[in-house]
C-alpha positions as CSV (number, residue, x, y, z in Angstrom):
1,X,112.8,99.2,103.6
2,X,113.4,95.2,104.0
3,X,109.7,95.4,105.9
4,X,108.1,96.5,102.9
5,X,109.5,94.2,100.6
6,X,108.4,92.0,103.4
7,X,105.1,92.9,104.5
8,X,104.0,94.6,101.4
9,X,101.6,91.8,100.5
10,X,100.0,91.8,104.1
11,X,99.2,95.0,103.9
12,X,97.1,94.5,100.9
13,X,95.4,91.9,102.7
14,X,94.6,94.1,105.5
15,X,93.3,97.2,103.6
16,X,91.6,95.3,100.6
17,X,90.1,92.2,102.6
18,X,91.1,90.3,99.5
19,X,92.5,87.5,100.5
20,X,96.6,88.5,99.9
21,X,98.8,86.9,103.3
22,X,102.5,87.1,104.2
23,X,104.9,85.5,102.0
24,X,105.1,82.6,104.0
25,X,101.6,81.9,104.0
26,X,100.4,81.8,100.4
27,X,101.4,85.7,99.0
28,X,98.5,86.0,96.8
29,X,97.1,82.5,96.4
30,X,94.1,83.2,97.8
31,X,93.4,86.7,96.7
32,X,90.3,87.5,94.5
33,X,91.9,88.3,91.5
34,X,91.7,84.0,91.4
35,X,88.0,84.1,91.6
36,X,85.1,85.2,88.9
37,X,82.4,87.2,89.6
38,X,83.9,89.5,92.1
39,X,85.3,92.7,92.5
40,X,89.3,92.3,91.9
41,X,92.0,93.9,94.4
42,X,93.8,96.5,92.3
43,X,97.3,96.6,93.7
44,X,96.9,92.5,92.2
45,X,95.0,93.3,89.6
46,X,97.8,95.4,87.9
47,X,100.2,92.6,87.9
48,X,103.9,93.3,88.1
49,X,103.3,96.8,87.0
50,X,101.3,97.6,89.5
51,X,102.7,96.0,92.3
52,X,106.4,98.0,91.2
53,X,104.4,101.3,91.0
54,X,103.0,100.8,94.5
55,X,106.6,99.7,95.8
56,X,108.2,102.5,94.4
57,X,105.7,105.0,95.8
58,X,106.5,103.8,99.3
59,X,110.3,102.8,99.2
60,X,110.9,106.4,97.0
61,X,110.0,108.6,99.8
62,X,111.5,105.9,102.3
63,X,114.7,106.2,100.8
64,X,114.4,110.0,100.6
65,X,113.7,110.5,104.6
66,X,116.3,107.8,105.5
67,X,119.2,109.9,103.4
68,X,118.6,113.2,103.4
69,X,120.6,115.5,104.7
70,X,119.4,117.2,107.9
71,X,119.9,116.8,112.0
72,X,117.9,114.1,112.6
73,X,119.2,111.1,114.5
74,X,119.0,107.9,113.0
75,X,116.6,106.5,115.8
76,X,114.4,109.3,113.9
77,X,114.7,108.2,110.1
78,X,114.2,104.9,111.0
79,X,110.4,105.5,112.9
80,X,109.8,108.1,110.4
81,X,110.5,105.5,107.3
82,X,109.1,103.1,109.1
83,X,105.8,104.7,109.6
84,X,106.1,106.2,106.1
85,X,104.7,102.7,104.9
86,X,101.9,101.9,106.0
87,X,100.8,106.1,105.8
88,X,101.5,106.1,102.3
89,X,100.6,102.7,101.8
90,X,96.8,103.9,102.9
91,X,96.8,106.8,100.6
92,X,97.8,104.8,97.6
93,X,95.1,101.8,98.7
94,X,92.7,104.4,98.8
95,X,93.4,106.2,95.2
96,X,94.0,102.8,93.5
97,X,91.1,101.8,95.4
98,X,88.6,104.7,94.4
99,X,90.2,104.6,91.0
100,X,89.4,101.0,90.1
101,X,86.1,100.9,91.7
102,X,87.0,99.0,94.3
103,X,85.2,100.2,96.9
């Protein structure tokens, strides 16, 4: 879950083309929420609320498969939450994304 507190911003970079980098490379300085005249990334454009909906939405089910009950080995809830993210990052890119006429 540390990766996508960590990475969460480079993903919207690399689904939105909007600009967003790592942490340690500007976050969202470049992002084109800061420019006029263009279409606006939506998981920026809704500000903290936004960005703690889309976090929850991945770290939520995250949590769920890393605690819940059942046989599988921890080597398996780790690649299972680990792939969770950018899975249901895509799905929520692509419904805030078709929802705020992004695309």
């Amino acid at each position: 879950m540390t990766l996508t507190f960590v990475f969460l911003i480079n993903l919207c970079g690399l689904l939105y083309h909007c600009g967003c980098q790592s942490i340690w490379n500007g976050a969202a300085d470049r992002c084109n929420i800061h420019q006029q005249g263009v279409r606006h990334c939506p998981w920026c454009s809704h500000g903290d609320l936004g960005y703690y909906t889309v976090l929850a939405l991945i770290l939520i089910p995250q949590l769920a498969i890393s605690v819940s009950p059942g046989r599988w080995s921890w080597r398996a809830r780790l690649v299972a939450s680990l792939a969770a993210f950018p899975l249901l990052g895509g799905v929520i890119a692509l419904a805030m994304g078709w929802m705020d006429g992004y695309w």
